[in-house]
C-alpha positions in Angstrom: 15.5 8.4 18.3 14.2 6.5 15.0 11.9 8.1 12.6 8.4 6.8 13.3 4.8 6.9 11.9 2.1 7.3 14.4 -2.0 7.1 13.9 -3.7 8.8 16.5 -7.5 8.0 16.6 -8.4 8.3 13.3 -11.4 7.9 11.6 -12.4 8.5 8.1 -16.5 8.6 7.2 -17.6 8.9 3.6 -20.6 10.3 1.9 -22.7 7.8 -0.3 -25.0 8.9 -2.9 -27.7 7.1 -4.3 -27.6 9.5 -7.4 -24.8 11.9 -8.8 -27.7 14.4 -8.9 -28.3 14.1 -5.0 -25.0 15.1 -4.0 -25.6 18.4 -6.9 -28.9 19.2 -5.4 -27.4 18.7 -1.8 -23.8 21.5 -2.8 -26.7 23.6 -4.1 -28.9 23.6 -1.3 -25.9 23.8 1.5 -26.6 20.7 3.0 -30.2 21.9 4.0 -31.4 19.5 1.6 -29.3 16.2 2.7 -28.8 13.5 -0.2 -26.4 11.2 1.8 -25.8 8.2 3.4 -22.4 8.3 6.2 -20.4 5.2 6.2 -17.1 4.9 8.0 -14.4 3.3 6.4 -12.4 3.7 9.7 -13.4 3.5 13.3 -10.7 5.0 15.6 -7.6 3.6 14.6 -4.5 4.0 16.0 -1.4 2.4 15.8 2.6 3.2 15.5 5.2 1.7 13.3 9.0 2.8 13.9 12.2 2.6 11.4 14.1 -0.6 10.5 10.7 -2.6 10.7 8.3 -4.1 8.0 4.5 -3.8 8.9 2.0 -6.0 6.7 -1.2 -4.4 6.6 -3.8 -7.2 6.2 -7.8 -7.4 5.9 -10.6 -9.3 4.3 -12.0 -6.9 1.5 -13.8 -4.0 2.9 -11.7 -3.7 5.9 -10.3 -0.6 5.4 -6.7 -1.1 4.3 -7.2 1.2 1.0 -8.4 3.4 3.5 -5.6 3.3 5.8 -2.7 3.4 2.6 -4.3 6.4 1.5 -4.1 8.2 4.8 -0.6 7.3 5.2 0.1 8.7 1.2 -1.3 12.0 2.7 -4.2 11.3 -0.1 -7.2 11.7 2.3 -7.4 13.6 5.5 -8.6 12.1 8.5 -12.4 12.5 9.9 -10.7 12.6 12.7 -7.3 12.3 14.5 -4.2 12.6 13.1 -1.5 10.7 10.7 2.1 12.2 12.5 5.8 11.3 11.2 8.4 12.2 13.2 6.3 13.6 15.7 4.5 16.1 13.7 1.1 16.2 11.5 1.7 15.2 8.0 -1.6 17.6 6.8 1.0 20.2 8.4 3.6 20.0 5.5 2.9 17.1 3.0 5.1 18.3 0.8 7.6 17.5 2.9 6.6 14.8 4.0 6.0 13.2 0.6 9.4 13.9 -0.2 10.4 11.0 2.5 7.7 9.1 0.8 8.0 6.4 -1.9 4.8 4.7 -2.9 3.8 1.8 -5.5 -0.1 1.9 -5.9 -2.2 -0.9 -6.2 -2.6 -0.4 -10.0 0.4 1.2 -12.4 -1.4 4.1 -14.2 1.4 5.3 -16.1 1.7 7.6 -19.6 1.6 5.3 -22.4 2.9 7.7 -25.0 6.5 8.2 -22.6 8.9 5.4 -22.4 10.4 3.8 -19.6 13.7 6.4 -19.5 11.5 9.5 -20.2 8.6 8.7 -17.3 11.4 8.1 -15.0 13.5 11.0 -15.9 10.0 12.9 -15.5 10.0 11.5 -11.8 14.0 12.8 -11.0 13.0 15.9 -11.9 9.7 16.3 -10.4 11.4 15.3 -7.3 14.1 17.5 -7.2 17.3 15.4 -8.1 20.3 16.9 -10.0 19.9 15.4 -13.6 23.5 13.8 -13.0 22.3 11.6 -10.1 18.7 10.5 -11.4 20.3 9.5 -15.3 23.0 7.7 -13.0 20.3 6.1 -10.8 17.8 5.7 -13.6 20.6 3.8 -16.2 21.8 1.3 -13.1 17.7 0.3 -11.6 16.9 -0.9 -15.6 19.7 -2.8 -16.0 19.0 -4.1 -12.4 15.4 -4.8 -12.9 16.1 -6.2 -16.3 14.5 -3.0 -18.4 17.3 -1.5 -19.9 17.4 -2.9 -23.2 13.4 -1.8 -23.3 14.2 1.9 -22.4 13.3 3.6 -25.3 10.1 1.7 -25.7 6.5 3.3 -24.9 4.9 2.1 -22.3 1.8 1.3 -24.0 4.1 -1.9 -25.1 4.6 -2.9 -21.9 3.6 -6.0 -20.5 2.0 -5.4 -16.8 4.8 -6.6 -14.9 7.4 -4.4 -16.5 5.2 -1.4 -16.0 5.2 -2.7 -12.4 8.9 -2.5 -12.2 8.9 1.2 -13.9 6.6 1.8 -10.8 8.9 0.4 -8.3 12.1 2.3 -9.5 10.2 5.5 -9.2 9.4 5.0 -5.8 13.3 3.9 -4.7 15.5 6.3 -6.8 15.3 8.8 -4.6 16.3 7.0 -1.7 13.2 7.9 0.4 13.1 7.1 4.5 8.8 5.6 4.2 8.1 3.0 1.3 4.7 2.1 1.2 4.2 -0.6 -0.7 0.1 -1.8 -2.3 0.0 -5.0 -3.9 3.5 -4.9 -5.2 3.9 -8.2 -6.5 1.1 -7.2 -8.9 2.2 -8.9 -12.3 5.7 -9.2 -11.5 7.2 -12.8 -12.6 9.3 -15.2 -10.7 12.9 -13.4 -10.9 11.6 -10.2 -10.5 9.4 -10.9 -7.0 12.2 -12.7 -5.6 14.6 -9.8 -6.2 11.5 -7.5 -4.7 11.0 -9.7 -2.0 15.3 -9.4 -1.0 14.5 -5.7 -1.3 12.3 -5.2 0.9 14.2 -7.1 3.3 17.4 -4.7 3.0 15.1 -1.6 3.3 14.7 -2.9 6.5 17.9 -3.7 7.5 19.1 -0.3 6.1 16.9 1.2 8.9 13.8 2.3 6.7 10.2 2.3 7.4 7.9 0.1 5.1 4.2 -0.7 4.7 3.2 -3.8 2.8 -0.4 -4.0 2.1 -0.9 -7.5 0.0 -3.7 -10.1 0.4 -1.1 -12.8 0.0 -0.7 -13.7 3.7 2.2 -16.6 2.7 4.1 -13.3 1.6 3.8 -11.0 4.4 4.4 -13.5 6.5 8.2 -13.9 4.8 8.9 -10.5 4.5 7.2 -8.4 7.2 8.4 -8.3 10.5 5.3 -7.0 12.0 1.5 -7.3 10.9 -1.5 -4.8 11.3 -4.7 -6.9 11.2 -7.9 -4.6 10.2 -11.4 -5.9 9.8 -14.4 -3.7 9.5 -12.6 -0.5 9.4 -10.6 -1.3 13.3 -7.5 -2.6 14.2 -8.1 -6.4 15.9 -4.6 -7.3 16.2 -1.0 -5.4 16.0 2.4 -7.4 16.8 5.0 -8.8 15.6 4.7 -12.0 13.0 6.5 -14.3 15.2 4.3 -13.5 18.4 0.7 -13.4 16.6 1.7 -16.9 15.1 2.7 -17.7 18.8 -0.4 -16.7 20.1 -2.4 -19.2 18.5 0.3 -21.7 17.8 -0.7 -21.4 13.9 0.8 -19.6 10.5 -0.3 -16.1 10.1 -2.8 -17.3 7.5 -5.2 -19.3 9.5 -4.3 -17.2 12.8 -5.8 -14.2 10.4 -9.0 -16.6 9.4 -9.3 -17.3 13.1 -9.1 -13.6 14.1 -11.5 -12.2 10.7 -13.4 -14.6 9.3 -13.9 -18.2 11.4 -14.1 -20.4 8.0 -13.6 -24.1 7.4 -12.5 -23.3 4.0 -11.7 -27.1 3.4 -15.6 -27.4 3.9 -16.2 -24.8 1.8 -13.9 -25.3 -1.2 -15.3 -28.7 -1.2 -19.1 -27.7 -1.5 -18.2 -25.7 -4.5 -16.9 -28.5 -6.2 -20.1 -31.1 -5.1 -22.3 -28.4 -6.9 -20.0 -27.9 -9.5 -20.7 -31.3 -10.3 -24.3 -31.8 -9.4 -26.3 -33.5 -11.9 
């Protein structure tokens, strides 16, 4: 039976404070004096995404999709429900889980005073690998990935699409069975996101489970096999790409403006430009 990920009815609420004071005075008082606002990023989600497929998790801004990544990291806890893998709570053991895990975050906050070898050789051994198999792993992915020759260079040199390329040899080099991937294309030029774009393709095809969380619809639609549409913190639509453009007869890009936000953008786009120009 594949490896899966499964969301059970979850919900995350957050506390808003007005005032970094209010949420002081609120600890001090043990909640008898209450400070807060409840908002909930997610309402009862739930959804299940199995090996060998791609999932792009879409949304306007606000829909929750930060959320969701970070539940799936094992970085928040649920309000409610439960994130499983392979049939079990990962709040259970997320060390082990995490060790199936490889994640590129939205932004690359790396250390600037380590180079490219030494950050990555701080990665193979936080994660366990025999220093044999990480320097082996680590030499090949620069050259691969076109870093090699910058190696021994901090990263406060680096340009940000080369730091995004440290980030996304971190998450592979240990060969993980989840890749969860945020923005990935973040800075990366032409070559580079073309080679990323073939990778995640063979993760597929190599039976592993991956997340693509991107705002650029023309790309999940190329390299996802399935798409999670969230809008105001709930799922509105979960299927393959193929069968939600068939639904509608339209690309996955106006089938999701259809779906979460019913704009003539056309219209719009050309309104900006008539006051743009207005006397």
């Amino acid at each position: 039976m594949p490896i899966a990920v499964r969301v059970e009815s979850v919900s995350k609420q957050y506390r808003i404070y007005d005032r970094p004071a209010d949420r002081l005075k609120e600890t001090l008082t043990r909640g008898r004096w209450k400070a807060h606002r409840e908002f909930w990023a997610l309402k009862d989600i739930s959804f299940k995404v199995e090996a060998g497929t791609t999932t792009g998790i879409v949304g306007p801004n606000g829909s929750g999709k930060s959320t969701t990544v970070k539940m799936l990291t094992g970085l928040l806890a649920p309000s409610r429900g439960v994130v499983q893998f392979d049939g079990r709570s990962i709040q259970d053991d997320l060390t082990t889980y995490r060790n199936q895990l490889g994640y590129v975050p939205e932004e690359a906050h790396l250390y600037p005073f380590l180079t490219g070898w030494e950050y990555l050789e701080l990665v193979g051994t936080l994660r366990g690998l025999p220093r044999s198999e990480f320097e082996m792993k680590i030499d090949s992915l620069l050259q691969l990935f076109s870093l090699h020759p910058s190696r021994h260079v901090g990263m406060g040199q680096y340009s940000k699409g080369m730091r995004q390329r440290i980030l996304l040899i971190s998450a592979i080099m240990h060969n993980p069975e989840i890749f969860i991937f945020d923005e990935p294309l973040s800075g990366l030029d032409v070559t580079s996101a073309l080679i990323f774009k073939n990778l995640v393709h063979a993760l597929g095809q190599q039976g592993k489970l991956v997340f693509y969380c991107s705002h650029v619809l023309e790309v999940v639609e190329k390299v996802c096999t399935d798409v999670l549409i969230l809008r105001r913190g709930v799922v509105i639509a979960q299927d393959s790409v193929a069968n939600i453009g068939k639904i509608l007869g339209q690309s996955l890009e106006n089938t999701f403006l259809h779906l979460v936000d019913d704009v003539d953008t056309m219209t719009v786009a050309n309104n900006i430009v008539e006051v743009m120009q207005a006397a």
